[in-house]
C-alpha positions as CSV (number, residue, x, y, z in Angstrom):
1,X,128.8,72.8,144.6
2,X,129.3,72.3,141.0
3,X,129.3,75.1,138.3
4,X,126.2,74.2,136.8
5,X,124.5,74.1,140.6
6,X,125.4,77.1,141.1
7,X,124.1,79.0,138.1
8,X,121.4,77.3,138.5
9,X,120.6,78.7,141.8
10,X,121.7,81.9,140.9
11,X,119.1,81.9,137.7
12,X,116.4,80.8,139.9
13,X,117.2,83.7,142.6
14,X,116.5,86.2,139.7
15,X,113.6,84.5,138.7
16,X,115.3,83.5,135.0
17,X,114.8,80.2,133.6
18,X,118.8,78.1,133.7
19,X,118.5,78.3,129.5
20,X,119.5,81.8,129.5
21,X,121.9,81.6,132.3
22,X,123.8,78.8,130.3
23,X,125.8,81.0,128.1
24,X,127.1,82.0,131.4
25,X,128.0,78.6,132.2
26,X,131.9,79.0,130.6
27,X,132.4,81.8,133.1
28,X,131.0,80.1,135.8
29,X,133.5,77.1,135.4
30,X,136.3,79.4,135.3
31,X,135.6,81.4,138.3
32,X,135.7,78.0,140.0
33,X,139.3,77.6,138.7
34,X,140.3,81.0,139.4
35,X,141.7,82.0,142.9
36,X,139.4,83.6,145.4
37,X,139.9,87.4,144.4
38,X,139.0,86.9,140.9
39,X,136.3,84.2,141.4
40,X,134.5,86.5,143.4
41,X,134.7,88.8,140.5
42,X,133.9,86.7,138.3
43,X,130.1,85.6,139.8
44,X,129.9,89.2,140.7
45,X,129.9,89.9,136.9
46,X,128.0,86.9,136.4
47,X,125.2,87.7,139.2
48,X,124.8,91.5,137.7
49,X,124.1,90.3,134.6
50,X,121.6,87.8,135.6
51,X,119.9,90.5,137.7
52,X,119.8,92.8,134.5
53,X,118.6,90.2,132.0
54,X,116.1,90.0,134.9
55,X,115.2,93.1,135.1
56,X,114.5,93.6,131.0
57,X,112.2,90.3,131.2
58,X,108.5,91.1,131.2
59,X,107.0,90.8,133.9
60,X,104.4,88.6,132.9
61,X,107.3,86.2,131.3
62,X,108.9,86.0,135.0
63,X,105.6,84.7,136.6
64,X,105.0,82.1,133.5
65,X,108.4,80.6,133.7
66,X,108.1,81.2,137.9
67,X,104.8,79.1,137.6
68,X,106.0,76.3,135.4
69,X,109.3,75.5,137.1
70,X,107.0,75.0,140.3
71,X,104.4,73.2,138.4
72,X,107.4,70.9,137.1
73,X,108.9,70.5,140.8
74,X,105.2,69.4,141.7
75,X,105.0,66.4,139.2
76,X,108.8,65.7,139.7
77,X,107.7,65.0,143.6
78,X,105.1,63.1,142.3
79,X,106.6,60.5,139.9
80,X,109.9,60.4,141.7
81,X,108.5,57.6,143.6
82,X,106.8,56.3,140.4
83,X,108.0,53.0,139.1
84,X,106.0,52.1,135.7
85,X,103.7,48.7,135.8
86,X,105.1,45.9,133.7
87,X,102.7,46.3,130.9
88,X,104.3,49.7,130.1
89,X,108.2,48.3,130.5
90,X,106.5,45.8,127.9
91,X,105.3,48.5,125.9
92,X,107.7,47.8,123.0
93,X,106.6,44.5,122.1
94,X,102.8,45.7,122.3
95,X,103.9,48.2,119.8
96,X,105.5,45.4,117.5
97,X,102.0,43.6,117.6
98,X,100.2,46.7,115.5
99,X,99.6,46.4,111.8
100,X,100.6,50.1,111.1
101,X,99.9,50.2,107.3
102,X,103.0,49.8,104.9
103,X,104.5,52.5,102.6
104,X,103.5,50.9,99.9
105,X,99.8,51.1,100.6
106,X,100.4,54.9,101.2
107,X,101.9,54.9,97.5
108,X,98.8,53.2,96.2
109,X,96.3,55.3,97.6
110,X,98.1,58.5,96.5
């Protein structure tokens, strides 16, 4: 398991979105250096404050971010097996075939 893994998991056990875990992150990687005693300390400290930032979060915020991290794990199922078509790995040279109007046209009609 890798430091980021496991804040990761330990954001999503407390219902917190990873983004405000990752100032935690420096910690984190240093437990993972430290010997056993003080790691274990270490993501004590970490966990507790996790829990309290937790527990100051609205409610209401906890069941958005709750509901979009599943509604992001949906679509990832989804296009995980996606490949794109070959007109949209094309896409760049369908863009190159617009006229997009030039600057100086936008200078003239100004």
């Amino acid at each position: 398991m890798t430091p980021e893994l496991l804040l990761r998991t330990l954001c999503e056990q407390h219902a917190l979105p990873y983004a405000q875990g990752l100032r935690l992150l420096p910690l984190v990687r240093r437990a993972f250096e430290a010997p056993r005693d003080v790691r274990d300390r270490i993501l004590s400290l970490v966990d507790r404050n996790l829990r309290e930032q937790a527990e100051r979060m609205p409610e209401s915020e906890r069941l958005t971010q709750n509901l979009e991290d599943q509604i992001l794990l949906a679509v990832a199922r989804v296009l995980h097996d996606w490949s794109p078509s070959e007109p949209l790995l094309d896409i760049s040279r369908r863009l190159g075939d617009l006229e997009l109007p030039s600057d100086e046209a936008d200078g003239e009609a100004a």
